[in-house]
C-alpha positions in Angstrom: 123.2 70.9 40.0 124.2 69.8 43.5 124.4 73.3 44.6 120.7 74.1 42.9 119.5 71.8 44.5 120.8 72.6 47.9 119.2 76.2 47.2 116.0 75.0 46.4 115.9 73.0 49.8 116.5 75.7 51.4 114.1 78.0 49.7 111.7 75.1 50.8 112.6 74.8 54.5 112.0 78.7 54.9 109.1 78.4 53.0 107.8 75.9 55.1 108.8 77.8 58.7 106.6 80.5 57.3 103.7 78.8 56.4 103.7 76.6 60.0 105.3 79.3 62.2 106.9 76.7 63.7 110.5 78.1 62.8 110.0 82.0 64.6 109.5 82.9 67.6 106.4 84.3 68.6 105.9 88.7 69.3 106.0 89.8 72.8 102.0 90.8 72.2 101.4 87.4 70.6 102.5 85.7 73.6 101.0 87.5 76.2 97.6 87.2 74.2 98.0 83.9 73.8 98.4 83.1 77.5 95.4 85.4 78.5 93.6 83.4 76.4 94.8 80.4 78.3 94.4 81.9 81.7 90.5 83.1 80.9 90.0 80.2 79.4 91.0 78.3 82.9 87.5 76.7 84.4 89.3 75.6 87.5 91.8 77.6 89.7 93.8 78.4 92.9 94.4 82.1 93.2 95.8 84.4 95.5 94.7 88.4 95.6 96.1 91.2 97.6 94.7 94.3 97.2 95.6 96.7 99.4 93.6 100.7 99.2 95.1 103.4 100.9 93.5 107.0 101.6 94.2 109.5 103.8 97.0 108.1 105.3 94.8 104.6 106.5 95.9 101.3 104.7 93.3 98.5 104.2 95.0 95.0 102.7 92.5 92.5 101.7 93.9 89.2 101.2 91.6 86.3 99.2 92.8 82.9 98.9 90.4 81.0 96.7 90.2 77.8 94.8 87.2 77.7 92.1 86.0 75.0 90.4 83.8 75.0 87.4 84.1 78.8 87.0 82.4 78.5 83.4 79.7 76.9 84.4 76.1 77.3 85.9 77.3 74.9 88.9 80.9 76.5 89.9 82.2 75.6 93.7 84.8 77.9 95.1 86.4 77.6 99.2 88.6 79.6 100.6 89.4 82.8 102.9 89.1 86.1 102.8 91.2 88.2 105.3 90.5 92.4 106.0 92.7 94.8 108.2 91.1 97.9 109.1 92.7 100.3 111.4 94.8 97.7 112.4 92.3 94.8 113.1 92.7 91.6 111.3 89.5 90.0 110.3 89.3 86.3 108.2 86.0 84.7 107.2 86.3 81.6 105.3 83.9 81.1 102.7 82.7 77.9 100.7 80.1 78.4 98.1 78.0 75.6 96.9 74.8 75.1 94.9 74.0 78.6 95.2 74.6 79.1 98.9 77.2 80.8 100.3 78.9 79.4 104.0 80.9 82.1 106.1 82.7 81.4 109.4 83.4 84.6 110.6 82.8 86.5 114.0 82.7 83.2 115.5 79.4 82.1 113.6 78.5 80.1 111.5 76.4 81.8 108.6 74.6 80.7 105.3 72.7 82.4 102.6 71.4 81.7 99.5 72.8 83.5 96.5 73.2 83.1 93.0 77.0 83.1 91.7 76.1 86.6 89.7 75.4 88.0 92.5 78.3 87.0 94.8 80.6 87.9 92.9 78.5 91.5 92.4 77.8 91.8 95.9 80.6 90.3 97.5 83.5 92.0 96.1 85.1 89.0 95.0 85.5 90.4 91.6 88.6 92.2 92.3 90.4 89.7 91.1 89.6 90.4 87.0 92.9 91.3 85.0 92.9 94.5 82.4 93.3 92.8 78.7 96.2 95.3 77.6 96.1 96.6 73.1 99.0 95.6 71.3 100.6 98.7 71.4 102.0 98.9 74.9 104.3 95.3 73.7 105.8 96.7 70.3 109.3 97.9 72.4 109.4 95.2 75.2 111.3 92.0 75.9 110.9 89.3 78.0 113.3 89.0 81.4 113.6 85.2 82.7 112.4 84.6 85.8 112.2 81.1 88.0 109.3 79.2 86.3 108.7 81.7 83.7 109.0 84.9 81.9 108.3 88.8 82.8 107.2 92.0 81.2 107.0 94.9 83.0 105.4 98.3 81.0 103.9 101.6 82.0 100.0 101.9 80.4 98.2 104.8 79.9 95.8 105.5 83.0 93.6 107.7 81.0 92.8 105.3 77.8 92.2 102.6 80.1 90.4 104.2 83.1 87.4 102.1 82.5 88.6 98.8 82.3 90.7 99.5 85.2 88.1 101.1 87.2 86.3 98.1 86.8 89.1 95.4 87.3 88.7 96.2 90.6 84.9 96.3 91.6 83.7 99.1 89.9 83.0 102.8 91.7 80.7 101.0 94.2 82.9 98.6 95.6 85.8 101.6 95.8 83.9 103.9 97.2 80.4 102.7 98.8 78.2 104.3 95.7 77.8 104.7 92.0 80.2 107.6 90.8 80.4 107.7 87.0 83.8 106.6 85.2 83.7 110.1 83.2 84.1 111.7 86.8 86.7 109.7 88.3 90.4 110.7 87.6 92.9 108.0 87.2 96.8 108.3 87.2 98.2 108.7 83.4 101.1 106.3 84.5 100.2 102.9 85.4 102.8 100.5 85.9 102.0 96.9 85.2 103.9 94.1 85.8 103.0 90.1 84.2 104.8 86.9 84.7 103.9 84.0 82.2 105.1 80.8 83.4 106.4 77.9 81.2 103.4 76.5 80.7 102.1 79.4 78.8 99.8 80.9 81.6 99.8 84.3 83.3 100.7 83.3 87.0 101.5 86.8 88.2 99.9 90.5 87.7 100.3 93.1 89.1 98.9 97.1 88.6 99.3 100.4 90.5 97.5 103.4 90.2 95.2 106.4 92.1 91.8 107.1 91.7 90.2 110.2 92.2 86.5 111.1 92.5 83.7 113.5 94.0 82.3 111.4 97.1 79.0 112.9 99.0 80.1 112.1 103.0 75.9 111.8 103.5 75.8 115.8 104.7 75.4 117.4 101.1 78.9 117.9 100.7 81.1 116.9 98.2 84.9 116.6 98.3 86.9 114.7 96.2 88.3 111.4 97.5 91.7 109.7 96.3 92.6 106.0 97.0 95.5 104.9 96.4 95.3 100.6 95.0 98.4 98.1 94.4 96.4 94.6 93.0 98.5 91.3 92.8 97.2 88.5 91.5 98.7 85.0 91.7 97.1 82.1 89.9 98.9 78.9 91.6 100.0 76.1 89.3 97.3 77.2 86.5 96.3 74.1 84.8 96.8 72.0 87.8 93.8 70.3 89.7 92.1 72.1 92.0 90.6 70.4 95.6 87.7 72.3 96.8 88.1 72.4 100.5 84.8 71.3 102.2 83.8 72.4 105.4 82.6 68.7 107.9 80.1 70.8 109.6 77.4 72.2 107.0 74.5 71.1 109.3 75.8 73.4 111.7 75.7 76.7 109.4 72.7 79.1 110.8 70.4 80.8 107.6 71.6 84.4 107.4 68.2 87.0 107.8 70.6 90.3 106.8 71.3 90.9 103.3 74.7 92.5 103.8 77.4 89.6 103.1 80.8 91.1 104.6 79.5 93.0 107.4 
């Protein structure tokens, strides 16, 4: 009897793990879903983005350090900088955006315009920092690596299955190159390394993705050639979950209304 009954305890306990999950771990997929969720989920953040686009032989790193607050809401406030090298000339605006107007420092002036949120992030290429939601596919064969403050994956995704989510992870065609080009004629690398971290706390804190693009640009003279850029994107999301302190410029009385519609130059 003693030993039946030790069976049917355990029979119970197993039963029990299965019904709560609590006793197995979770899939590789299953936690990296999980802490997208969590990430997308965030409503306030500190991020850091390097994006760097290279093309015939000239290198342009963009660097935004931004701290958002309220990003799923109709009233979000975000501060930070935004630093360009072109041809080896380091530009750095700092931007604050508040109440639908948008504060640059840049150039040594002072600048405000009104805008709606949509439309900053549409027009002001600060969408470049969107991660690609990978299928569950690419995490059937992978295991975790330990890292400081977390754990890594690193995988290879198929450029061509996911050349429109990743076409548009970083701006879409426009942003990339200065006009609307269809996704159906852009080319994209078939290998696409990815790299995410997800730290203790069960957030993505790193990303990173590699590929080249490839399409048909018109240089304004009727011709046509095809253009390749070469993009590495890192993401950084600084102590996700943390609180976030918007960083307000003291002299808002001094910003001068903005008469050109173009935002970055």
């Amino acid at each position: 009897m003693r030993k039946l009954s030790m069976a049917l305890a355990l029979t119970m306990i197993l039963s029990l793990c299965f019904v709560f999950s609590g006793c197995g771990k979770k899939s590789v997929y299953e936690t990296y879903k999980a802490a997208d969720e969590k990430t997308e989920a965030l409503s306030d953040y500190d991020t850091k983005v390097a994006l760097t686009m290279e093309s015939d032989g000239s290198s342009t790193p963009i660097i935004m350090d931004l701290k958002i607050k309220g990003a799923n809401t109709d009233t979000p406030v975000m501060s930070g900088n935004v630093n360009i090298t072109v041809m080896g000339m380091s530009i750095t605006e700092g931007i604050y955006f508040s109440d639908e107007v948008l504060y640059m420092n840049a150039y040594g002036s002072k600048i405000k315009q009104s805008m709606s949120y949509e439309d900053l992030y549409k027009d002001g290429d600060l969408n470049s920092a969107e991660m690609v939601e990978f299928p569950e596919e690419y995490f059937s064969d992978l295991k975790f690596t330990e890292v400081d403050g977390g754990k890594k994956i690193s995988f290879t995704a198929d450029g061509d299955t996911l050349k429109k989510s990743i076409v548009e992870s970083v701006g879409g065609s426009n942003s990339l190159f200065g006009t609307d080009i269809s996704v159906d004629k852009i080319k994209i690398s078939k290998d696409v390394p990815v790299e995410l971290v997800i730290n203790d706390d069960g957030y993505i804190s790193n990303y990173k993705i590699s590929f080249e693009l490839t399409a048909p640009f018109d240089d304004g003279t009727g011709t046509t050639t095809d253009t390749t850029i070469s993009i590495d994107l890192d993401i950084t999301y600084n102590n996700p979950g943390s609180e976030v302190t918007i960083d307000v410029p003291a002299d808002l009385d001094a910003y001068q209304e903005m008469t050109d519609s173009s935002i970055f130059g």
